[in-house]
C-alpha positions as CSV (number, residue, x, y, z in Angstrom):
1,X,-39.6,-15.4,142.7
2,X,-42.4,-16.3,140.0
3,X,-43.0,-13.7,137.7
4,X,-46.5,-12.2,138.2
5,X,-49.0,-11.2,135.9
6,X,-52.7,-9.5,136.3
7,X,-55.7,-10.6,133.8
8,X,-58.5,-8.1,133.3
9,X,-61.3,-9.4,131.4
10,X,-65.3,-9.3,132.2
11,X,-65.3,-12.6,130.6
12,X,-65.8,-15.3,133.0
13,X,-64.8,-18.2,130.8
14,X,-61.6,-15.9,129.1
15,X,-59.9,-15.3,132.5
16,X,-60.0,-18.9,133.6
17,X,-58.6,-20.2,130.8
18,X,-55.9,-17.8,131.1
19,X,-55.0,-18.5,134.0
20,X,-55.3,-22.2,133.6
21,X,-52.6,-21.7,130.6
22,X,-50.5,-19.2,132.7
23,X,-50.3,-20.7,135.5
24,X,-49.2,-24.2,134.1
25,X,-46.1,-22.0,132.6
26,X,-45.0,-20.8,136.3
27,X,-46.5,-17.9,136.3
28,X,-48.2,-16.3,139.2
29,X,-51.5,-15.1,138.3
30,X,-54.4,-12.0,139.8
31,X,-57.4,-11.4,138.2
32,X,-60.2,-8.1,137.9
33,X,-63.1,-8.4,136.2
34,X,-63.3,-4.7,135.1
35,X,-60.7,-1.9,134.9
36,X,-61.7,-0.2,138.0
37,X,-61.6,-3.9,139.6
38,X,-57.8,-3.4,138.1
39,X,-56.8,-0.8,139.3
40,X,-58.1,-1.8,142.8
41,X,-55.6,-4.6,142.6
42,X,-52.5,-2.7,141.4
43,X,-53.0,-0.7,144.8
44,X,-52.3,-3.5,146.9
45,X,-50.0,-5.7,144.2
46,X,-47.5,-4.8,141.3
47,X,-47.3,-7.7,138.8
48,X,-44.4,-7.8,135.9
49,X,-47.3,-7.9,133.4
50,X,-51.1,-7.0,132.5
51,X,-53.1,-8.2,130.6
52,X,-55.9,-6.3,129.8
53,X,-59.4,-6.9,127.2
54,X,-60.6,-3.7,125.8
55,X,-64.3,-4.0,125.2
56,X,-65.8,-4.2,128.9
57,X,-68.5,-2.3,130.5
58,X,-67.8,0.7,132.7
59,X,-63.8,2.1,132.4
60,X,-63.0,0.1,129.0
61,X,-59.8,-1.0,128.3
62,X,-58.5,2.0,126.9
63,X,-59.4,4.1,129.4
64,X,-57.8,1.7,132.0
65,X,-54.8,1.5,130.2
66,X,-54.1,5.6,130.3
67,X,-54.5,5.5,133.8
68,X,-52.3,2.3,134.4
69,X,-49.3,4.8,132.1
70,X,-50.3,7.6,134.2
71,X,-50.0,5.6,138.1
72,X,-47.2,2.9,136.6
73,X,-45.5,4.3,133.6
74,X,-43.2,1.5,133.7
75,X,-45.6,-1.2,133.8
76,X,-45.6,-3.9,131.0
77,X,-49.4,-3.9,129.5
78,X,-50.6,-6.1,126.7
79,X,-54.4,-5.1,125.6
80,X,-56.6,-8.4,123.9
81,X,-59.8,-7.4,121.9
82,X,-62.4,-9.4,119.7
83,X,-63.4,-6.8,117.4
84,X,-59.6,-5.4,117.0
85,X,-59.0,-2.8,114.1
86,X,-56.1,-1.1,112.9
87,X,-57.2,2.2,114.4
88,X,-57.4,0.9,117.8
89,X,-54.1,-0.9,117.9
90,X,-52.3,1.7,117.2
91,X,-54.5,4.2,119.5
92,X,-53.2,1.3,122.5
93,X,-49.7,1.3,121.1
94,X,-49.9,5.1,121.3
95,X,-51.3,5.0,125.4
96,X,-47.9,2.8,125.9
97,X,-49.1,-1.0,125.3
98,X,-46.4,-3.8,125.2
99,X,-48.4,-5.3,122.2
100,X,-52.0,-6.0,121.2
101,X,-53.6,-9.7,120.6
102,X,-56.7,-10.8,119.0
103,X,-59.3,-13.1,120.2
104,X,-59.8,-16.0,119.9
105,X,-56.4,-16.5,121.7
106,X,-53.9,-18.5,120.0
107,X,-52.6,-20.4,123.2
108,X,-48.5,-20.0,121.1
109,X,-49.3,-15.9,120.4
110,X,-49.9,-15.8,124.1
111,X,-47.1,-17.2,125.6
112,X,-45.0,-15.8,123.0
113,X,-46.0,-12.0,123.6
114,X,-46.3,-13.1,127.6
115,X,-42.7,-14.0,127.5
116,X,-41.6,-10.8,125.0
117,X,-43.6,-8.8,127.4
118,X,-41.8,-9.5,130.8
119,X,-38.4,-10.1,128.8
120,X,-38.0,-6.4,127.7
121,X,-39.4,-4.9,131.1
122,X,-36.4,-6.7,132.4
123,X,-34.2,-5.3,130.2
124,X,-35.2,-2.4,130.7
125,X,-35.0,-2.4,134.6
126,X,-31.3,-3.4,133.9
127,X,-30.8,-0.6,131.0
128,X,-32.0,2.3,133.8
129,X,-29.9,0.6,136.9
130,X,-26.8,0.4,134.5
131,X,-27.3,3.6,132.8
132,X,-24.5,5.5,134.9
133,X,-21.6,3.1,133.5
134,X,-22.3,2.3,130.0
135,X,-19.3,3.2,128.8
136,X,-17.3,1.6,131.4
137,X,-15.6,-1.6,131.4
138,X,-15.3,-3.8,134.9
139,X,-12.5,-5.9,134.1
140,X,-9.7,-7.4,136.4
141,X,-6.7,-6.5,134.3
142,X,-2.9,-7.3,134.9
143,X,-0.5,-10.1,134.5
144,X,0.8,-10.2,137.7
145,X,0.3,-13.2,140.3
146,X,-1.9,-11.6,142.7
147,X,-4.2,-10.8,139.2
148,X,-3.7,-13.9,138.2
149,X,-5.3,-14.9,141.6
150,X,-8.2,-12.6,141.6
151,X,-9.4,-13.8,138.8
152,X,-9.1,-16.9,139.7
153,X,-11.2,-16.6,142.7
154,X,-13.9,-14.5,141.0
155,X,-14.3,-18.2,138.7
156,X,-14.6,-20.3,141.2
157,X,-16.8,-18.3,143.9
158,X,-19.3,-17.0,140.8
159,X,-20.5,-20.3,140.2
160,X,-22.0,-20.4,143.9
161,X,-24.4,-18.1,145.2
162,X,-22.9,-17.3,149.0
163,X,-22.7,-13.8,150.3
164,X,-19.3,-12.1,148.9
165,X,-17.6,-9.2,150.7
166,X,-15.2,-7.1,149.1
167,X,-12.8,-5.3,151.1
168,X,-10.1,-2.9,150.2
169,X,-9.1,1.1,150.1
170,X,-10.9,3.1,147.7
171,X,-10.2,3.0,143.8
172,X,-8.7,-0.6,144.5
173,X,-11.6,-1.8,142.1
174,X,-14.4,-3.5,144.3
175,X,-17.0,-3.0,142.2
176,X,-15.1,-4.4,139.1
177,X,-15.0,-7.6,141.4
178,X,-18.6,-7.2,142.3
179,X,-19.2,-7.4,138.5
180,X,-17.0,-9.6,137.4
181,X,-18.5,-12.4,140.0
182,X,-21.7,-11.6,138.5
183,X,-20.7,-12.1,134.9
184,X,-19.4,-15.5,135.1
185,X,-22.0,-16.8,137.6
186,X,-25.7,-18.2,136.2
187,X,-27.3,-15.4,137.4
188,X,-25.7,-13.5,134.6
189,X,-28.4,-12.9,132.7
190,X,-30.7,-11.6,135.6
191,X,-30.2,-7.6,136.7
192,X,-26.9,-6.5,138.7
193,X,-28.0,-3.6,140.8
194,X,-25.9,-1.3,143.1
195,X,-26.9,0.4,146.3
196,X,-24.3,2.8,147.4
197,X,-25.0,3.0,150.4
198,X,-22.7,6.0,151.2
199,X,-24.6,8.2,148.9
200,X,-28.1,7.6,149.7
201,X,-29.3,9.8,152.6
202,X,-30.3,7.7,155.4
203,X,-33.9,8.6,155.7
204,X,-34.4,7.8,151.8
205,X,-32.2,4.4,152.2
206,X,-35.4,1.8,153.6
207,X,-37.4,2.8,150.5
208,X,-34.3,2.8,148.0
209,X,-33.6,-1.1,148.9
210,X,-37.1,-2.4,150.0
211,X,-39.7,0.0,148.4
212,X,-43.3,0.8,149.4
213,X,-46.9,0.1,149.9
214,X,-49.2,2.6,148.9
215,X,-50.0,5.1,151.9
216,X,-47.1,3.6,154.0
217,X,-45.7,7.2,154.2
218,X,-47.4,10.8,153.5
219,X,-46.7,10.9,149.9
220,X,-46.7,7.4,148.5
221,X,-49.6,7.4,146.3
222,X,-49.0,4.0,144.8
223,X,-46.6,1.0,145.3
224,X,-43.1,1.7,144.6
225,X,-40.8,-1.7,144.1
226,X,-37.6,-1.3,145.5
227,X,-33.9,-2.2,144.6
228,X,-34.4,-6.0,145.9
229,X,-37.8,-6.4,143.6
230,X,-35.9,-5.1,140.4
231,X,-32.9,-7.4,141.8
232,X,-35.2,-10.2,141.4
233,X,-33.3,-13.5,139.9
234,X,-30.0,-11.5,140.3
235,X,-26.9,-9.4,142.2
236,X,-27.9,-6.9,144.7
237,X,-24.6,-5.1,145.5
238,X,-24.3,-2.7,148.6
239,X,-21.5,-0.8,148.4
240,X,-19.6,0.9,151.3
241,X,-21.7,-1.4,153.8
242,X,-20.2,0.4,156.5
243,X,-22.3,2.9,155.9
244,X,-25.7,1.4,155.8
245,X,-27.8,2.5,159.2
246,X,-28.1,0.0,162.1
247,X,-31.8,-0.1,161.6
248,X,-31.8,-1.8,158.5
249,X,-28.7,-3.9,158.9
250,X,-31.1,-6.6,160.6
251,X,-33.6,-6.8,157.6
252,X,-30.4,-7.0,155.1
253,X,-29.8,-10.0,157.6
254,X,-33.1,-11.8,156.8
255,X,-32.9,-11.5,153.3
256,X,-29.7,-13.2,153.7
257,X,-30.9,-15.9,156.4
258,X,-34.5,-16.3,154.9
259,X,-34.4,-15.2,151.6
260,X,-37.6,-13.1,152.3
261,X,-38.5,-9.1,153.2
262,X,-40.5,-6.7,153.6
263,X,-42.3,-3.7,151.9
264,X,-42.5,-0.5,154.1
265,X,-45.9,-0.3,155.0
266,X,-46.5,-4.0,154.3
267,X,-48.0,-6.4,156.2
268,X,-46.9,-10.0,153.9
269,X,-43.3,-11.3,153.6
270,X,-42.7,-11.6,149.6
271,X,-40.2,-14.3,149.1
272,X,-36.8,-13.7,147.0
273,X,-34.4,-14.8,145.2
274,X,-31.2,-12.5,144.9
275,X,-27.4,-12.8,145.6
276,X,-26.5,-10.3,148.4
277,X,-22.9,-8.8,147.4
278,X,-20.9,-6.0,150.1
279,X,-17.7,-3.8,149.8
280,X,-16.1,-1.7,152.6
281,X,-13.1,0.5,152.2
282,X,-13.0,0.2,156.2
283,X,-12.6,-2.6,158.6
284,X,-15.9,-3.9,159.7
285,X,-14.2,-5.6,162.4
286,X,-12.8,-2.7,164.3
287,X,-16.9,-1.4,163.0
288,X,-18.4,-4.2,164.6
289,X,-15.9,-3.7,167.9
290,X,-17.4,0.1,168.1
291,X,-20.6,-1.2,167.8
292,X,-21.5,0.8,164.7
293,X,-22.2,-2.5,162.6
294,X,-23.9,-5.9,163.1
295,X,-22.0,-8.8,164.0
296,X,-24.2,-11.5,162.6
297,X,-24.5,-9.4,159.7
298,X,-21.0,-9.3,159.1
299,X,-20.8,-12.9,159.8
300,X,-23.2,-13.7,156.9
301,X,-21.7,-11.4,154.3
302,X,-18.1,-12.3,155.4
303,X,-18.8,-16.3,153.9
304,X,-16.5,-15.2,151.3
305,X,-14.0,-12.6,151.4
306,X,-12.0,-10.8,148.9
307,X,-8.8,-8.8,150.3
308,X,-8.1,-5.7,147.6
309,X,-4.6,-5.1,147.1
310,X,-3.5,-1.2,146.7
311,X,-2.0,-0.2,143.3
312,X,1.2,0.5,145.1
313,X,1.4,-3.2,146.2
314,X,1.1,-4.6,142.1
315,X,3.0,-1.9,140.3
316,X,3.9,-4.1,137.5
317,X,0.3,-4.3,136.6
318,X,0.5,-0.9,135.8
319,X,1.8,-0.6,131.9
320,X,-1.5,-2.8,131.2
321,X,-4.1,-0.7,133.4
322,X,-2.6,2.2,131.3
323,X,-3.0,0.5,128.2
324,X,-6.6,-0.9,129.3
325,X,-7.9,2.6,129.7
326,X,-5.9,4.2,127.0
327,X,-7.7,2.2,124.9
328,X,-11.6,2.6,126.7
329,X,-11.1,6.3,126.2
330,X,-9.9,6.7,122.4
331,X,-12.5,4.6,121.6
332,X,-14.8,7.0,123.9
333,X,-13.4,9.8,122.2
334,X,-13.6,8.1,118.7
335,X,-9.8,8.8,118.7
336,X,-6.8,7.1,116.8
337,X,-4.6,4.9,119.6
338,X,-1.9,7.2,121.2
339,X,1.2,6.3,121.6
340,X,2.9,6.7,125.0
341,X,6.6,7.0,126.1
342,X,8.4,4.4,127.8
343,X,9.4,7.1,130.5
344,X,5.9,7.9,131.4
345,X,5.7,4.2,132.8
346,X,8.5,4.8,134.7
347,X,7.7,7.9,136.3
348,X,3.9,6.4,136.7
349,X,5.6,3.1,138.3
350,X,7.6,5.1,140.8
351,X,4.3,7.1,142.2
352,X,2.6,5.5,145.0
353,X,-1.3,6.1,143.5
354,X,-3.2,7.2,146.8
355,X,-6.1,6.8,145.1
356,X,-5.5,3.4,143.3
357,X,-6.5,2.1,140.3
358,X,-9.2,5.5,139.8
359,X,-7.0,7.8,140.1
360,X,-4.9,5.9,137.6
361,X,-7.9,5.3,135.4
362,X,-8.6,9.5,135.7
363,X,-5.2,10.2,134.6
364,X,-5.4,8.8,131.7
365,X,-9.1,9.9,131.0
366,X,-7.4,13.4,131.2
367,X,-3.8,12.4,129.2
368,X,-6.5,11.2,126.1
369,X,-8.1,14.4,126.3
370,X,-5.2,16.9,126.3
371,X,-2.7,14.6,124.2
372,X,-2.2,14.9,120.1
373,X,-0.7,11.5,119.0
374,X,1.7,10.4,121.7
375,X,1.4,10.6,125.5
376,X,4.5,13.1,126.8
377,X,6.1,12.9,130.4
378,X,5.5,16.9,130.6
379,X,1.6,16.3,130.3
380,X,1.3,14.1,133.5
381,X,0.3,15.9,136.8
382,X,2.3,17.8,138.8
383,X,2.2,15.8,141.6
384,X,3.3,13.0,139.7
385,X,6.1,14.4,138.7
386,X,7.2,15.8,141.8
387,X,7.0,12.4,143.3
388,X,9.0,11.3,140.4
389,X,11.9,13.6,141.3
390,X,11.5,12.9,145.0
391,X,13.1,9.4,144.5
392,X,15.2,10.2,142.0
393,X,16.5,12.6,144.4
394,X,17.2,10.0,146.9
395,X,18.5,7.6,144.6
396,X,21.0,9.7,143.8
397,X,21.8,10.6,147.1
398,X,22.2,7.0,147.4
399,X,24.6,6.5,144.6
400,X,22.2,4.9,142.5
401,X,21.6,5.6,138.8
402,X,20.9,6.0,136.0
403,X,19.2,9.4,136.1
404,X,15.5,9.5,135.1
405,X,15.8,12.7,136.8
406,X,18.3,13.9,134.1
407,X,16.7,12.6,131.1
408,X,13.3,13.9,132.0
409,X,14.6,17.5,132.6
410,X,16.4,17.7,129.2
411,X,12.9,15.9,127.2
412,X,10.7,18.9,129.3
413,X,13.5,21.8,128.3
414,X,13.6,21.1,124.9
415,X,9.6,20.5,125.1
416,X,9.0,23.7,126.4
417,X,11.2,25.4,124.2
418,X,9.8,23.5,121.2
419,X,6.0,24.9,122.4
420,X,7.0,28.3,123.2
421,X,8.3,28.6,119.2
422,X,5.4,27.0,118.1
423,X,3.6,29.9,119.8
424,X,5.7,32.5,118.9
425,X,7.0,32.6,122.6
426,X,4.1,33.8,123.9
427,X,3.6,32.5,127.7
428,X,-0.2,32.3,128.1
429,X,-0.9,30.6,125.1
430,X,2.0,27.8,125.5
431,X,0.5,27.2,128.9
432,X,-2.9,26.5,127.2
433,X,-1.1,24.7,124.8
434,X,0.4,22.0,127.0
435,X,-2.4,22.9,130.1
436,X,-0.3,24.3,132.2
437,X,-0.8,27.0,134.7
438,X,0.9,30.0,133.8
439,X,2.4,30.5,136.8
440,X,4.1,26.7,136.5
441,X,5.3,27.6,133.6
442,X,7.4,30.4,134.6
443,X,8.7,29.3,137.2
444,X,10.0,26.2,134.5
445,X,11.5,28.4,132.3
446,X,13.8,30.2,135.2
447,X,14.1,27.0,136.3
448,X,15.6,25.4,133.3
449,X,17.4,29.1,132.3
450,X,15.1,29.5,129.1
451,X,16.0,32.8,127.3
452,X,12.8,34.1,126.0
453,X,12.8,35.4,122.7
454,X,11.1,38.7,121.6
């Protein structure tokens, strides 16, 4: 999709050879021959860029300008004058103006701060729709084979642009996929954006993806561009597809088929560009059996399929997922690297991680938190633990050893009793200490036959 740009200029001769310049770049080009004219057109169409003279009759450029900030606040302007000053630059820079250009126009300056102008409204677009995860990292970690496969897959598949679906329980890491296509594919440089399609409420959904025309609801007071005009040139990624209601399953179908949609209220098809990615934590076959999702849709995104293994399925992976986000969230924290003990991996490999590779990823959020220097066995949840003595149990019952069971009880005796001196054996402020509940922790210290000292 060409990006668009609006010239405003009373000047006959100024706009045509504007758009004679423009338009020879690739651009695609609307003109108003007064800022009333303007803001007529930016009713019916949103360009990526204005550019707009300051000295005309009527609403001057100025004037048009604050109201442009005040309707489209995100809208790229550049203001041109033949009698600029200093005073009024910085007056235009102060109403929100991309930049400010002199006539007579230098045909390089123009293209130049044309190019400058759309480049950072797109990086800003990206900045706002990647706000919620700048300090996250989407990478396919792990050494073992079925890793070694993913990533595999992701290389190949990114350099194409076919519909992917990503398929897997939750916290298996779909959207880590979803990103990680996107990365190494040549639309890299172009906006990633996510629709989540199980959080978006469904009467709010149609105007989230494919925004609005002015008056095409009570309420929309100007054109609103949706998730696929911001996903211009890019990814659009709909996660938990399942979700997505029936009635727009068939217009996420044409943008697929005909690389084409619709704005709510509008009446012209506006062509597109965009690579449609999908994830489902449930089978959208048995979906598409109870009639609860399209068929042809599932068809078109199902070109190419990626099958999500459980963390319970790729255990061994698991020292380096620990270490991965051990390392994301001292950083986060500005902390020194901690340590962690070799029987903390054991007991993490012998849980079965319900939810995945997030919950793994929130553990250890919460072990960098409530750590010092090294990563104990007695800070991991309980439930972890409990699990961990579950199969120890019936190992032993089984005759098999050596006891992890054993050597963890003696680490977490002398632990406790090691806190409880520290704080002058005073119940309520070990179990801070080591974020415990204090309730846990007495039933620990009969457990392990702790004398408490007075």
């Amino acid at each position: 999709m060409k990006d668009s740009i609006l010239i405003v200029d009373d000047e006959e001769a100024i706009r045509s050879s504007l758009q004679g310049i423009l338009e020879d770049e690739s651009y695609q080009v609307s003109l108003a021959v007064d800022g009333l004219n303007a803001l007529a057109v930016l009713e019916k169409e949103l360009p990526d860029l204005v550019l707009l003279d300051i000295w005309m009759p009527g609403l001057d450029g100025l004037e048009t300008l604050a109201k442009i900030k005040e309707i489209y606040p995100d809208l790229a302007v550049v203001m041109i004058s033949g009698h600029g000053t200093i005073e009024t630059a910085v007056k235009s820079t102060k109403l929100g103006a991309f930049d400010f250009i002199e006539k007579p126009l230098s045909l390089e300056k123009v293209l130049v701060t044309v190019h400058n102008a759309i480049s950072m409204s797109r990086l800003k677009q990206e900045n706002a729709s990647l706000r919620g995860i700048l300090d996250e990292r989407f990478e396919i970690v792990g050494s073992s084979e079925y890793a070694k496969l993913l990533r595999e897959q992701v290389r190949i598949v990114a350099q194409t642009s076919a519909p992917i679906l990503i398929c897997g329980e939750k916290g298996t890491g779909k959207e880590s996929v979803a990103h990680a296509v996107h990365r190494y594919s040549l639309r890299k440089e172009k906006p990633f954006i996510t629709v989540n399609c199980a959080a978006i409420p469904e009467e709010l959904m149609e105007s989230e993806i494919f925004g609005y025309e002015k008056a095409a609801f009570p309420g929309a007071a100007s054109l609103h561009k949706g998730k696929l005009d911001i996903a211009a040139g890019g990814t659009i990624y709909f996660e938990e597809v399942s979700e997505m209601p029936q009635s727009l399953q068939h217009k996420i179908r044409r943008v697929i088929e005909e690389h084409r949609f619709e704005r709510m209220g509008g009446l012209r098809p506006i062509d597109i560009d965009v690579r449609v990615m999908a994830s489902t934590s449930i089978s959208l076959e048995v979906a598409v059996e109870a009639g609860t999702f399209s068929e042809e849709l599932f068809f078109l995104l199902n070109v190419v399929p990626f099958d999500l293994s459980p963390l319970r399925a790729r255990k061994s992976d698991i020292p380096e997922l620990v270490e991965h986000f051990l390392e994301i969230f001292c950083k986060r924290e500005m902390r020194e690297k901690k340590a962690i003990n070799s029987d903390v991996l054991e007991v993490m490999k012998g849980y079965d991680w319900p939810g995945n590779i997030r919950e793994l990823k929130n553990i250890m959020e919460r072990l960098v938190i409530v750590s010092s220097d090294t990563i104990d066995i007695i800070q991991l949840p309980e439930a972890i633990l409990e699990r961990g003595r579950q199969r120890q149990s019936s190992a032993d019952d089984s005759g098999e050893s050596p006891s992890l069971r054993g050597a963890r009880e003696d680490f977490e005796r002398q632990f406790i009793m090691q806190k409880l001196e520290e704080n002058d054996w005073n119940i309520t402020k070990t179990a801070e200490a080591i974020d415990l509940e204090r309730s846990n922790l007495h039933r620990k210290i009969r457990s392990y036959g702790i004398e408490l000292k007075k």
